[in-house]
py3Dmol code that shows the C-alpha trace and the ligand (Angstrom):
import py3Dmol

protein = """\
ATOM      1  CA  UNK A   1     -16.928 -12.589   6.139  1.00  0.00           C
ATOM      2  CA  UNK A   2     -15.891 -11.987   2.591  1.00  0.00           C
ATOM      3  CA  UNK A   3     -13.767 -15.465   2.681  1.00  0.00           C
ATOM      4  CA  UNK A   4     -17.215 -16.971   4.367  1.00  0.00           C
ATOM      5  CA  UNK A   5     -18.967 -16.098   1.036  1.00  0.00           C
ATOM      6  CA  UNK A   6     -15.979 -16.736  -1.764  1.00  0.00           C
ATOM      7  CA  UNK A   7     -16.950 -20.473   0.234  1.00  0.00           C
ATOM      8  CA  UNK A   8     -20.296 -20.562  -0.166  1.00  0.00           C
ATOM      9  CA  UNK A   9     -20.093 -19.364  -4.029  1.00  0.00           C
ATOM     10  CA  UNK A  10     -17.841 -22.125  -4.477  1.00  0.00           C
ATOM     11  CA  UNK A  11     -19.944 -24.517  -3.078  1.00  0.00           C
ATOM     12  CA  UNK A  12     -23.090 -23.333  -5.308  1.00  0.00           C
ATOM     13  CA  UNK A  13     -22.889 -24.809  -8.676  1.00  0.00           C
ATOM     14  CA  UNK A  14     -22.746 -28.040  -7.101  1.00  0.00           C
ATOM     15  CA  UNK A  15     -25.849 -28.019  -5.009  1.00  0.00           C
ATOM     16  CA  UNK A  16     -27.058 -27.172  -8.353  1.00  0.00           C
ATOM     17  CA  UNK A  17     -25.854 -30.357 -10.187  1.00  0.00           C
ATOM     18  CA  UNK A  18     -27.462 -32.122  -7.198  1.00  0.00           C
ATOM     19  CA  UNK A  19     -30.839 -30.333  -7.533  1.00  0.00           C
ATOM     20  CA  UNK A  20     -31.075 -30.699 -11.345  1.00  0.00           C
ATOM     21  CA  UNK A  21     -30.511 -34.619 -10.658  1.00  0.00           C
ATOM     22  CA  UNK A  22     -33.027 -34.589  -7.843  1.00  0.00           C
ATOM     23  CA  UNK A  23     -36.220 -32.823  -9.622  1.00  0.00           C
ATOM     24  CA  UNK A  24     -35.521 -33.486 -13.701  1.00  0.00           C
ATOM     25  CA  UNK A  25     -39.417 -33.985 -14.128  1.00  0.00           C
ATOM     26  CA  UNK A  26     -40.461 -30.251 -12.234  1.00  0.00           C
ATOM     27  CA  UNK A  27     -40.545 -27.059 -13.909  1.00  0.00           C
ATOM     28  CA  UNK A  28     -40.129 -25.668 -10.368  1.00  0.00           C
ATOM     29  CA  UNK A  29     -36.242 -26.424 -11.049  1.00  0.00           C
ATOM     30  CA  UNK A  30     -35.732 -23.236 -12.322  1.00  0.00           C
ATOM     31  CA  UNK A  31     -37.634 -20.761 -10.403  1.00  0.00           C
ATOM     32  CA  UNK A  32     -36.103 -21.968  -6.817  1.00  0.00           C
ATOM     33  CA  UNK A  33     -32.667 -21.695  -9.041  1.00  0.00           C
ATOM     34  CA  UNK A  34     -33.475 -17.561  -9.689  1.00  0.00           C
ATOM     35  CA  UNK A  35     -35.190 -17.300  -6.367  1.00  0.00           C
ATOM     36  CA  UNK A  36     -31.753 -18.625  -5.108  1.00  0.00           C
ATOM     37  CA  UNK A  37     -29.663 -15.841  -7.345  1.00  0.00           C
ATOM     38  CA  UNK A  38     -32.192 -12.998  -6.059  1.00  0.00           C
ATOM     39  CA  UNK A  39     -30.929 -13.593  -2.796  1.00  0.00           C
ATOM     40  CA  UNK A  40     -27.724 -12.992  -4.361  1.00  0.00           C
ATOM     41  CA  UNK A  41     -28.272  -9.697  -6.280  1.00  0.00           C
ATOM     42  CA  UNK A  42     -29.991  -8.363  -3.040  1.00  0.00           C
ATOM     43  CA  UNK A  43     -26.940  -7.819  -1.272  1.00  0.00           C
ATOM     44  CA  UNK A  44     -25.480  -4.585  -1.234  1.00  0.00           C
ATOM     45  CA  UNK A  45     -22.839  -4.286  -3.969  1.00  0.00           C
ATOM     46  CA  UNK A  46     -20.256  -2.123  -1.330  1.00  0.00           C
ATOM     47  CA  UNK A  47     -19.670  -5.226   0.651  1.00  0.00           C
ATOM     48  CA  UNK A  48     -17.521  -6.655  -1.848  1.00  0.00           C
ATOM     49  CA  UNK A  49     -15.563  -3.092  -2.202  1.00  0.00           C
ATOM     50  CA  UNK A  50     -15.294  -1.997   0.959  1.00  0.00           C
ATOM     51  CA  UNK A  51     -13.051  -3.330   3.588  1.00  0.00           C
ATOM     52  CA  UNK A  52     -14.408  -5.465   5.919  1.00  0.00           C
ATOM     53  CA  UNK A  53     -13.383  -4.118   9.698  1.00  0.00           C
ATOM     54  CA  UNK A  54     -13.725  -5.562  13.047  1.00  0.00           C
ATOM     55  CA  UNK A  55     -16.193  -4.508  15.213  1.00  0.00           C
ATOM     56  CA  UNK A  56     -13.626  -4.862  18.367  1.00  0.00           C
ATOM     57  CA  UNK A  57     -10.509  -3.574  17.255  1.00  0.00           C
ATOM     58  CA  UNK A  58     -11.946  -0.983  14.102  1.00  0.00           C
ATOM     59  CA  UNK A  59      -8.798  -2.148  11.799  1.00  0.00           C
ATOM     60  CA  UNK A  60      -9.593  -3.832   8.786  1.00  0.00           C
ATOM     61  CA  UNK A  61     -10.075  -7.549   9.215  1.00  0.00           C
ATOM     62  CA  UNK A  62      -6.881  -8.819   7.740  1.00  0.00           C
ATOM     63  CA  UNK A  63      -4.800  -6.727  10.012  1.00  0.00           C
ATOM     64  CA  UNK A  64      -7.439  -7.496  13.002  1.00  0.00           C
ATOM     65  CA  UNK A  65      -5.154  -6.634  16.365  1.00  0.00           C
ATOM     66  CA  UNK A  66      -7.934  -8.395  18.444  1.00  0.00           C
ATOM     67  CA  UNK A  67      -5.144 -11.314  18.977  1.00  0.00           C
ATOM     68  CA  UNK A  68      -3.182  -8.520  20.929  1.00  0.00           C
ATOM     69  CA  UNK A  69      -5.875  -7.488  23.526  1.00  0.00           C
ATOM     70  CA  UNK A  70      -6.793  -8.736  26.868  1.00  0.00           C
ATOM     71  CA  UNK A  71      -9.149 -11.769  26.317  1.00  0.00           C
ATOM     72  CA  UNK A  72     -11.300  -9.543  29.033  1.00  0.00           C
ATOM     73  CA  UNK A  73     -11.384  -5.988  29.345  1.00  0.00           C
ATOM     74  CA  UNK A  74      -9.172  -4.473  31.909  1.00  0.00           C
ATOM     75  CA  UNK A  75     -10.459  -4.349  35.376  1.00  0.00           C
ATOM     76  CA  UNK A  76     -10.244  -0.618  36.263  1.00  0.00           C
ATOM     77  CA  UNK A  77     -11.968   1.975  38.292  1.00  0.00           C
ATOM     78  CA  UNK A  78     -10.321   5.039  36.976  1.00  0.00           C
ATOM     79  CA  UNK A  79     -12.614   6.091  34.352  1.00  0.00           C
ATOM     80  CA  UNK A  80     -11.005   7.766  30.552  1.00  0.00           C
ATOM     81  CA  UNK A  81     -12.965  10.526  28.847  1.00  0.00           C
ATOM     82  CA  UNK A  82     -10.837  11.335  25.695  1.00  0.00           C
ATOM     83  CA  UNK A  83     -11.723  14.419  23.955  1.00  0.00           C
ATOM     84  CA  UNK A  84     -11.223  13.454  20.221  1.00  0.00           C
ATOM     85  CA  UNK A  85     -10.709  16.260  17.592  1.00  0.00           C
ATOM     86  CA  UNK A  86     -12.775  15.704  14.449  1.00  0.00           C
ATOM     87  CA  UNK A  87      -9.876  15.762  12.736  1.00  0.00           C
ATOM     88  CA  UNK A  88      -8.205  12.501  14.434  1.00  0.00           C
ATOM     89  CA  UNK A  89     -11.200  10.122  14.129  1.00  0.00           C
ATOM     90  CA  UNK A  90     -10.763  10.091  10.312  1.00  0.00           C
ATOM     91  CA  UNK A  91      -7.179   9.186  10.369  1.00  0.00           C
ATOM     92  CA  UNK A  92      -6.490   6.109   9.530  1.00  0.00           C
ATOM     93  CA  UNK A  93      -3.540   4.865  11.943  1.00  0.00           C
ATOM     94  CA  UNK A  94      -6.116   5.228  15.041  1.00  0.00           C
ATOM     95  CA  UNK A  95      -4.836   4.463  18.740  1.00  0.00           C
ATOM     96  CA  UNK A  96      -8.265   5.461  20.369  1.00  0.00           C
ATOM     97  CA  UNK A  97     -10.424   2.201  19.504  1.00  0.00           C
ATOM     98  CA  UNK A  98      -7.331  -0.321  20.459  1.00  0.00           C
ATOM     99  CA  UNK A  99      -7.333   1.623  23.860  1.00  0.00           C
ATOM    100  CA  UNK A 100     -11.314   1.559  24.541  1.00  0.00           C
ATOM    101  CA  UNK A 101     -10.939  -2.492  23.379  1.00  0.00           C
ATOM    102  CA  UNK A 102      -8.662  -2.835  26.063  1.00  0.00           C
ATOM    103  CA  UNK A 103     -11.011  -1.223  28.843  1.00  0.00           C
ATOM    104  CA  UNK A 104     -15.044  -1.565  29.645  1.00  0.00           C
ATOM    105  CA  UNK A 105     -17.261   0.225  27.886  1.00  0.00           C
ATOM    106  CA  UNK A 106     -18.468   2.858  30.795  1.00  0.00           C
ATOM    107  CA  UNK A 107     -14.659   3.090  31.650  1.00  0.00           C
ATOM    108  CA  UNK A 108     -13.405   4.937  28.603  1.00  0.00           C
ATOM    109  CA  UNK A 109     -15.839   7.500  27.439  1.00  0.00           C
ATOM    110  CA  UNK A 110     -15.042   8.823  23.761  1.00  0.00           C
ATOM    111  CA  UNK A 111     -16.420  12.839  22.794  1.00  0.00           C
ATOM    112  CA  UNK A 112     -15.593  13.912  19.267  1.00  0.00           C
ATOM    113  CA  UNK A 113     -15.572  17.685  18.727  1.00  0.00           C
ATOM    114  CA  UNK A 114     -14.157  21.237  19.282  1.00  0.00           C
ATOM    115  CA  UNK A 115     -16.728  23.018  21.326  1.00  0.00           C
ATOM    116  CA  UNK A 116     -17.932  21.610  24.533  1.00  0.00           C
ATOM    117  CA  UNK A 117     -19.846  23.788  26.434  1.00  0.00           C
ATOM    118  CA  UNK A 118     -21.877  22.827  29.417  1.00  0.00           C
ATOM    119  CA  UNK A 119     -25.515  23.285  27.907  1.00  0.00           C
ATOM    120  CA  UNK A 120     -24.438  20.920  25.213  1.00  0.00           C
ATOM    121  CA  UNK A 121     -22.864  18.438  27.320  1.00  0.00           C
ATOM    122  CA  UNK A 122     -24.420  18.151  30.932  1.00  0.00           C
ATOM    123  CA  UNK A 123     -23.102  14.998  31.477  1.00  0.00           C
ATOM    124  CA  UNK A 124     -19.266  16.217  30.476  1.00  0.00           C
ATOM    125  CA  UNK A 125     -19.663  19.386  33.175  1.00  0.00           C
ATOM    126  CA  UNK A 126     -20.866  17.644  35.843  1.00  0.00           C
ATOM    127  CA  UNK A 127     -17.606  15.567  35.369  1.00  0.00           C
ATOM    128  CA  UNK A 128     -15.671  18.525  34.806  1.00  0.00           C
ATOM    129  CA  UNK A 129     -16.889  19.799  38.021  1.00  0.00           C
ATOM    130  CA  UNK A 130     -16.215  16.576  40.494  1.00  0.00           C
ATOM    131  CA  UNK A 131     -13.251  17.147  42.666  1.00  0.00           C
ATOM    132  CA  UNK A 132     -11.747  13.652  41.522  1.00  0.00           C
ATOM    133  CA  UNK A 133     -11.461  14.561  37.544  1.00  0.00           C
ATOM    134  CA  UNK A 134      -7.859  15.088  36.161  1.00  0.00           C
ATOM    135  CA  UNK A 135      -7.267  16.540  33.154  1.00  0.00           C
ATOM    136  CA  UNK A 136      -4.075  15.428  31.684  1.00  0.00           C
ATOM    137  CA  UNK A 137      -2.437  18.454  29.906  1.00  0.00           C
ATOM    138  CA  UNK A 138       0.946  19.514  30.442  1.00  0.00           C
ATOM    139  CA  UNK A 139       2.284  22.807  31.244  1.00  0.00           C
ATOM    140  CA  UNK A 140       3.191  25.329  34.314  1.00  0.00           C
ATOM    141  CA  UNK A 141       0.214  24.407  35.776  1.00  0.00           C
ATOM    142  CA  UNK A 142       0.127  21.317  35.846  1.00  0.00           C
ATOM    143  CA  UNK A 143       1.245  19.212  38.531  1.00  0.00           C
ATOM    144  CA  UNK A 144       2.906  15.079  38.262  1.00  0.00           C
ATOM    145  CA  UNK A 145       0.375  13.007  38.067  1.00  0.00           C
ATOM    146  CA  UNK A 146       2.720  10.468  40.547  1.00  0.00           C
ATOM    147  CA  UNK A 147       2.728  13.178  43.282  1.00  0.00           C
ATOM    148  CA  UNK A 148      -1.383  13.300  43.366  1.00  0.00           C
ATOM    149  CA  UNK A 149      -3.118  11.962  46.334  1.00  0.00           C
ATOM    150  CA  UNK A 150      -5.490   9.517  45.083  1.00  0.00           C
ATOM    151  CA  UNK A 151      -8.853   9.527  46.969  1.00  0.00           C
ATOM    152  CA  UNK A 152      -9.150   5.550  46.592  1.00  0.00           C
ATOM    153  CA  UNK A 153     -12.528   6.060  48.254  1.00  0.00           C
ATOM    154  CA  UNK A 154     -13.971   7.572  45.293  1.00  0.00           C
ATOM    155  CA  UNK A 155     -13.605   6.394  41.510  1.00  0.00           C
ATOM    156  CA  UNK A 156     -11.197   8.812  39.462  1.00  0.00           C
ATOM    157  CA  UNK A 157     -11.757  10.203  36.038  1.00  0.00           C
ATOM    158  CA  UNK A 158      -9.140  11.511  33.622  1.00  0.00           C
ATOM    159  CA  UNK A 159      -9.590  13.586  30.771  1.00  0.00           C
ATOM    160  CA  UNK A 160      -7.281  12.876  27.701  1.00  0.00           C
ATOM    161  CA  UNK A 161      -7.501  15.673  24.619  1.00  0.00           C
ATOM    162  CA  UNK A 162      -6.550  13.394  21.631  1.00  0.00           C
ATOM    163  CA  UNK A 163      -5.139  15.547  18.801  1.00  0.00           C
ATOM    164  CA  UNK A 164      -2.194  17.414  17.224  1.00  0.00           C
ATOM    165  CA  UNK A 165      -0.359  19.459  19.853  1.00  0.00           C
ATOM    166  CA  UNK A 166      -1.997  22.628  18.086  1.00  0.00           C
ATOM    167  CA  UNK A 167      -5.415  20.689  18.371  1.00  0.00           C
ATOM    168  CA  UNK A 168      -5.088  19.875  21.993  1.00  0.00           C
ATOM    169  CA  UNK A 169      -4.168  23.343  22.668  1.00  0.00           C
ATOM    170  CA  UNK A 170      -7.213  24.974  21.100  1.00  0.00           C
ATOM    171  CA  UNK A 171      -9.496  22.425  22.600  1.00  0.00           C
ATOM    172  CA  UNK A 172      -8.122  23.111  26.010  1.00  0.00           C
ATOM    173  CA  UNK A 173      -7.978  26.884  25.580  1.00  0.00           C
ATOM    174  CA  UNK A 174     -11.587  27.338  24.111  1.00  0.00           C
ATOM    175  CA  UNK A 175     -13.357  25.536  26.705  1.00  0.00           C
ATOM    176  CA  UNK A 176     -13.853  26.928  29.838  1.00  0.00           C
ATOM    177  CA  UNK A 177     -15.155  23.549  31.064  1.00  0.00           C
ATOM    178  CA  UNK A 178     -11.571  21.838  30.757  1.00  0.00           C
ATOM    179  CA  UNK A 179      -9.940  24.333  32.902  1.00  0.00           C
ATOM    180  CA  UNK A 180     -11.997  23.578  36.015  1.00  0.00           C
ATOM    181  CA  UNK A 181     -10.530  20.159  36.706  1.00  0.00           C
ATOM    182  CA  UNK A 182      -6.780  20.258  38.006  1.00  0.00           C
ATOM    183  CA  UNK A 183      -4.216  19.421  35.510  1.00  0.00           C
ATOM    184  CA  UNK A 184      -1.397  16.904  35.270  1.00  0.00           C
ATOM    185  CA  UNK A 185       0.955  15.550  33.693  1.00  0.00           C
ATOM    186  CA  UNK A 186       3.044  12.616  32.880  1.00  0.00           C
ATOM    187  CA  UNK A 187       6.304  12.322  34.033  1.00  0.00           C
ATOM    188  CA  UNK A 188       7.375   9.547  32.232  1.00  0.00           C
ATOM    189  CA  UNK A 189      10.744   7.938  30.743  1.00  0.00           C
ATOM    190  CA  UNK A 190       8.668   5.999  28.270  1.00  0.00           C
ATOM    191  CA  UNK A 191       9.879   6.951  24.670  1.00  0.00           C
ATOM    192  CA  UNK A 192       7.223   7.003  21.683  1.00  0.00           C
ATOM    193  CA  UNK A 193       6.989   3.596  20.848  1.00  0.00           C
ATOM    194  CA  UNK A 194       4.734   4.944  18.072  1.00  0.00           C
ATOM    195  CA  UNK A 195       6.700   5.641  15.561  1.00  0.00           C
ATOM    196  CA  UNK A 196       4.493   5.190  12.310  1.00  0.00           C
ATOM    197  CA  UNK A 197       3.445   9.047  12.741  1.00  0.00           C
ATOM    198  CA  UNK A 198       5.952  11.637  14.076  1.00  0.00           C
ATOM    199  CA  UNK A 199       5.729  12.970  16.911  1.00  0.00           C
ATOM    200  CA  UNK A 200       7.490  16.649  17.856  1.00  0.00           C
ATOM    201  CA  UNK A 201       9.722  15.211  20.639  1.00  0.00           C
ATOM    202  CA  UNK A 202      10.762  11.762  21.627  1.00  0.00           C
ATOM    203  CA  UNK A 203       8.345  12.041  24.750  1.00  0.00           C
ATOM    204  CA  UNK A 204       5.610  13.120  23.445  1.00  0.00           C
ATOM    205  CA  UNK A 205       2.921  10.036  23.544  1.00  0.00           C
ATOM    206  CA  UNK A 206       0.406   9.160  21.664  1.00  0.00           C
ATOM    207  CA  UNK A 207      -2.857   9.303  23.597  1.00  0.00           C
ATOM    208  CA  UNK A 208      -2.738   5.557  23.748  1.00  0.00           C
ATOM    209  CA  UNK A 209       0.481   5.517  25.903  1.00  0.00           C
ATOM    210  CA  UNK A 210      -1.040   8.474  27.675  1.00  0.00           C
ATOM    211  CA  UNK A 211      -3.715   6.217  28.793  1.00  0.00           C
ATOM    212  CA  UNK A 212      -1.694   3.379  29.471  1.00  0.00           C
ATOM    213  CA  UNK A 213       0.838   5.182  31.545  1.00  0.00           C
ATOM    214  CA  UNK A 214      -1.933   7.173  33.565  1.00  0.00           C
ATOM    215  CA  UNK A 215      -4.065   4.299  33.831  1.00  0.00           C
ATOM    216  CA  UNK A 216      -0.589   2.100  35.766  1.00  0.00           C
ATOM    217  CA  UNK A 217      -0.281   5.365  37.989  1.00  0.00           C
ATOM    218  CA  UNK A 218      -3.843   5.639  39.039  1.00  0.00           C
ATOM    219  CA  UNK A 219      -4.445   1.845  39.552  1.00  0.00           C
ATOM    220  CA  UNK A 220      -1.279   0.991  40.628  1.00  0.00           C
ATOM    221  CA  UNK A 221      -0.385  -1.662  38.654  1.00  0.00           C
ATOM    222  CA  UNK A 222       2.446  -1.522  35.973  1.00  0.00           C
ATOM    223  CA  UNK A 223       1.029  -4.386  34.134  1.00  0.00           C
ATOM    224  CA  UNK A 224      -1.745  -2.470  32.906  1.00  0.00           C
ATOM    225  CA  UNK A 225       0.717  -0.339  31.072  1.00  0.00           C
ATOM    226  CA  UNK A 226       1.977  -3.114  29.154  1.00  0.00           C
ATOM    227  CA  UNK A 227      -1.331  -4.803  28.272  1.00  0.00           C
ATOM    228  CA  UNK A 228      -2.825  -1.493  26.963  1.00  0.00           C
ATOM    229  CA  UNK A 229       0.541  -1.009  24.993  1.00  0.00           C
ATOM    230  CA  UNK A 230       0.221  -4.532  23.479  1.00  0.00           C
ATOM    231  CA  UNK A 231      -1.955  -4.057  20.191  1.00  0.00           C
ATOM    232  CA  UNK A 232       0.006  -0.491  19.522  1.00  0.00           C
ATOM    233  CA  UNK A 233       3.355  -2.510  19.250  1.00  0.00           C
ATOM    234  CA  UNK A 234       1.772  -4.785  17.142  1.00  0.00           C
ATOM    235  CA  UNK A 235       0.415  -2.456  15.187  1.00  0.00           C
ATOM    236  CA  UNK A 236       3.873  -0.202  14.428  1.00  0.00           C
ATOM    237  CA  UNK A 237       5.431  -3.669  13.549  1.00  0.00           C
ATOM    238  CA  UNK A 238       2.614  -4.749  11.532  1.00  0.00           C
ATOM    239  CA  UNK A 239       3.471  -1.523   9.316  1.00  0.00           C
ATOM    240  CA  UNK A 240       6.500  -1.582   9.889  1.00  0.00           C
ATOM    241  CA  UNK A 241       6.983  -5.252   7.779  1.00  0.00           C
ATOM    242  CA  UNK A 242       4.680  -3.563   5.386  1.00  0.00           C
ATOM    243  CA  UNK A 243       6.691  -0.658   3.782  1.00  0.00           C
ATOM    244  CA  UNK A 244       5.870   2.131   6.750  1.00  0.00           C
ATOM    245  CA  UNK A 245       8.960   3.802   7.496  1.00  0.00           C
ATOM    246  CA  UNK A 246      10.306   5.031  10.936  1.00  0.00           C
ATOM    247  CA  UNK A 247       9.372   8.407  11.908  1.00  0.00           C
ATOM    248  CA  UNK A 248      11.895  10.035  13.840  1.00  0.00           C
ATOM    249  CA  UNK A 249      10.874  12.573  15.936  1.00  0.00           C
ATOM    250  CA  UNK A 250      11.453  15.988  15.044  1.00  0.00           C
ATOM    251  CA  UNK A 251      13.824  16.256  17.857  1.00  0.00           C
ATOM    252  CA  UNK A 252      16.088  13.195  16.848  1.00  0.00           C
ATOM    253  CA  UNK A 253      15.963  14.243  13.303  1.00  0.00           C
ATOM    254  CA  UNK A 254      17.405  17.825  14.447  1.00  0.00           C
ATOM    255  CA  UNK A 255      19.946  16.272  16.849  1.00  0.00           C
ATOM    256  CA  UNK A 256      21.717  13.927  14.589  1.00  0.00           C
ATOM    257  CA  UNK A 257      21.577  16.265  11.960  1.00  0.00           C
ATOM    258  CA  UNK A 258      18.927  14.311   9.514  1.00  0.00           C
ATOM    259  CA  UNK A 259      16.109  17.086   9.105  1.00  0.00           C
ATOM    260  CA  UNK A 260      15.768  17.900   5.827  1.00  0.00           C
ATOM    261  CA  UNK A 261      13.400  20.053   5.406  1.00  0.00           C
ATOM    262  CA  UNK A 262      13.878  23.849   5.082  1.00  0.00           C
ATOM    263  CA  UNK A 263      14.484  25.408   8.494  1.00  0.00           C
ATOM    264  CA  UNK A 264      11.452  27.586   9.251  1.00  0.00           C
ATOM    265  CA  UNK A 265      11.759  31.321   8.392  1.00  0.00           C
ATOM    266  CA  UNK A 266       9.725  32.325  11.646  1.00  0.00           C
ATOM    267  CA  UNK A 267      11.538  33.094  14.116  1.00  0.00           C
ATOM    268  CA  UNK A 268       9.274  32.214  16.891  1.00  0.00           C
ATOM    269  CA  UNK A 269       9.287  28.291  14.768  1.00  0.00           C
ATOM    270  CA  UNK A 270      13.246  28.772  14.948  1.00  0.00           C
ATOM    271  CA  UNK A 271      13.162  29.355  18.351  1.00  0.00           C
ATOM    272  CA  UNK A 272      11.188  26.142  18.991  1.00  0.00           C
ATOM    273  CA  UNK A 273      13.575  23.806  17.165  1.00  0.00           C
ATOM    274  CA  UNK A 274      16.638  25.623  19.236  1.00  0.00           C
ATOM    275  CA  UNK A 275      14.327  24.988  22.195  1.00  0.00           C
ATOM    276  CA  UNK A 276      13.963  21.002  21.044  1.00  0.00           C
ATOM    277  CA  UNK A 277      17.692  20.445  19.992  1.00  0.00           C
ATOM    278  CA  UNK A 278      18.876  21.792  23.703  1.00  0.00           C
ATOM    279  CA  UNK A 279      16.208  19.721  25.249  1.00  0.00           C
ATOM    280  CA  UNK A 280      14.150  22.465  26.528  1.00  0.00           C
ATOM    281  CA  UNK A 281      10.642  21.528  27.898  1.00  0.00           C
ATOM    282  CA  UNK A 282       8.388  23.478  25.171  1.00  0.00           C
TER     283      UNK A 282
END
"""
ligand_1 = """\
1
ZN
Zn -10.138 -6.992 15.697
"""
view = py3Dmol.view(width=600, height=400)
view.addModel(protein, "pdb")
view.setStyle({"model": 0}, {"cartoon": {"style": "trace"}})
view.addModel(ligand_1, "xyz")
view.setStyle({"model": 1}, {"stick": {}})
view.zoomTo()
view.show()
């Protein structure tokens, strides 16, 4: 859009060569010239500041990752409702919109907040309370998402919490709603491919390749997997070319002996990174 109007600015002075040749006799010459520039003035002076973004994709438009997603969103019946923490919408290395781009609209659901109780959000605890709703959050209770019988009679819905670990945690823990449906995990040998932001362990996925791995699972279909993991790879490359650097997890870092930050001085923190370099599950 803002290479659409550097053209048509460039193209101006000469339609006014052309009218000034046209109409020497009128006086009216002039006044369609400034009615022509008041267009001009009218528009609002952010547009030329602010970056222009995509309505499909949400990156700016030079780094558009439309090119990387399905032509048509996926066909699924397994419907996403990812449970965004404030805090994660404002960052600016987002996996959430590239994920809903990839799916229908009513098939990935998107709630931003902290609190979600059921007089606020009806629609969220009737979900909450269906017998086919997952909620994918790992831990002694949950069971392998691969080992659940999948009612194919009846659509499924899984419930993503997108946020730090801590964030996910508190979200989980503070609503009584989220506890209701039963909870799963991922299995999976897939390694972060996202490696722009660093994740605590080389397994843990952003909820982008949470989606894309539970999505293959539920629908059956490995392909889906690699479609919905399409526009992340392109974006960690994209960055990657442009000065990011790799972020190893905190795990790898520990293990090869390149963490260089201070050891904590908690003990329960120490105990966590002893955890992570013997490969404990934490
Ligand atoms: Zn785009």
């Amino acid at each position: 859009m803002e290479e659409e109007m550097l053209a048509t600015g460039a193209a101006g002075p000469r339609e006014e060569e052309e009218e000034g040749h046209t109409a020497p006799t009128s006086v009216s010459a002039p006044m369609e010239d400034s009615e022509g520039c008041e267009g001009l003035w009218e528009l609002p002076v952010e547009l030329s500041e602010r970056r222009p973004e995509c309505s499909r994709c949400g990156r700016p438009q030079k780094v558009c990752l439309c090119p990387f997603l399905p032509v048509h969103p996926l066909k699924v019946s397994t419907c996403l409702y990812i449970i965004q923490h404030p805090a994660e919408e404002s960052r600016v290395l987002r996996t959430v919109p590239l994920l809903a781009a990839c799916l229908p609209e009513d098939k990935c659901k998107v709630l931003i907040g902290r609190r979600f109780s059921e007089d606020r959000y009806p629609e969220l605890a009737t979900v909450c309370k269906n017998s086919n709703t997952l909620i994918l959050y790992p831990g002694a209770g949950a069971t392998n998402l691969e080992e659940i019988n999948i009612n194919s009679s009846d659509p499924c819905v899984i419930i993503i919490i997108d946020g730090t670990w801590s964030q996910a945690k508190d979200i989980f823990f503070k609503n009584s709603l989220f506890r209701i449906p039963k909870q799963v995990e991922l299995k999976t040998s897939l390694s972060s491919q996202y490696v722009i932001r660093t994740q605590p362990t080389n397994t843990c996925l952003s909820t982008l390749e949470c989606a894309a791995v539970a999505l293959a699972i539920m629908e059956k279909n490995e392909s889906i997997k690699e479609t919905v993991l399409r526009p992340l790879q392109a974006l960690c490359s994209f960055q990657l070319q442009h000065g990011a650097q790799v972020h190893h997890s905190k795990e790898h870092l520990l293990k090869n002996g390149l963490y260089d930050k201070p050891m904590p001085k908690n003990k329960r923190k120490l105990r966590r990174m002893e955890l992570l370099v013997n490969n404990v599950k934490i």
